[in-house]
N, C-alpha and C positions, 0 to 999 in steps of 0.2 A: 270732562275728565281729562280731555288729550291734553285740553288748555293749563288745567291745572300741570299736569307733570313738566309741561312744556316751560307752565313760569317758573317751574323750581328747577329747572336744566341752568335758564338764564340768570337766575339768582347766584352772585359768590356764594363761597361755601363759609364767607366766615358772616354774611347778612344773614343765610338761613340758619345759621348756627346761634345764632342772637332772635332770630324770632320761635323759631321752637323752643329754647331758653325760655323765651315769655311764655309763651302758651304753657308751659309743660310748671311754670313758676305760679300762673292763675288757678290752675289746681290742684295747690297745695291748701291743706289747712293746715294752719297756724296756730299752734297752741296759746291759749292766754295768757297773762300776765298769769294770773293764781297761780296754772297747774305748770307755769315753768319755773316759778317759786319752789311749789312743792318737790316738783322733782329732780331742781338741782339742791333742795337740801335732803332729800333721799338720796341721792348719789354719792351725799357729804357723808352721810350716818354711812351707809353703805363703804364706803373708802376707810375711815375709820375703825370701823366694827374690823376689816379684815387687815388692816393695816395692825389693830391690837391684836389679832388671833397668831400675824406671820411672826410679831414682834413678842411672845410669850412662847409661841413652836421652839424661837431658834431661840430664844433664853433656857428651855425646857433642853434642847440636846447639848446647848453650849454647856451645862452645868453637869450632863450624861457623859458627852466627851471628855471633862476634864476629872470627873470619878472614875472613868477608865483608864486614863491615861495615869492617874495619881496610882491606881491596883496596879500597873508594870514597873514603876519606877520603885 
């Protein structure tokens, strides 16, 4: 145990910074090809669907604003 601490006193900080990077990178899991298909075209629908709700909101007030503004004039 002492030895262990000992060699990560003497180790740079930017060596141990590159090997716990690896160890900490071997367990990762990886998503497959499929499901990063899938879920970067869900994210598309997803962007989309709200990108058409923000785009019909502010058509919806832009059209509210300018029948108010047309009742003062």
């Amino acid at each position: 145990m002492a030895v262990a601490k000992e060699k990560e006193r003497q180790e740079p900080g930017l060596v141990r910074f590159y090997r716990e990077t690896r160890a900490e990178l071997r367990k990762v899991v990886w998503p497959t090809r499929q499901e990063t298909i899938r879920l970067t075209i869900l994210v598309i629908v997803v962007s989309v669907l709200i990108g058409l709700l923000l785009f019909f909101g502010d058509t919806i007030f832009i059209w509210l604003y300018s029948q108010l503004v047309g009742l003062v004039e």
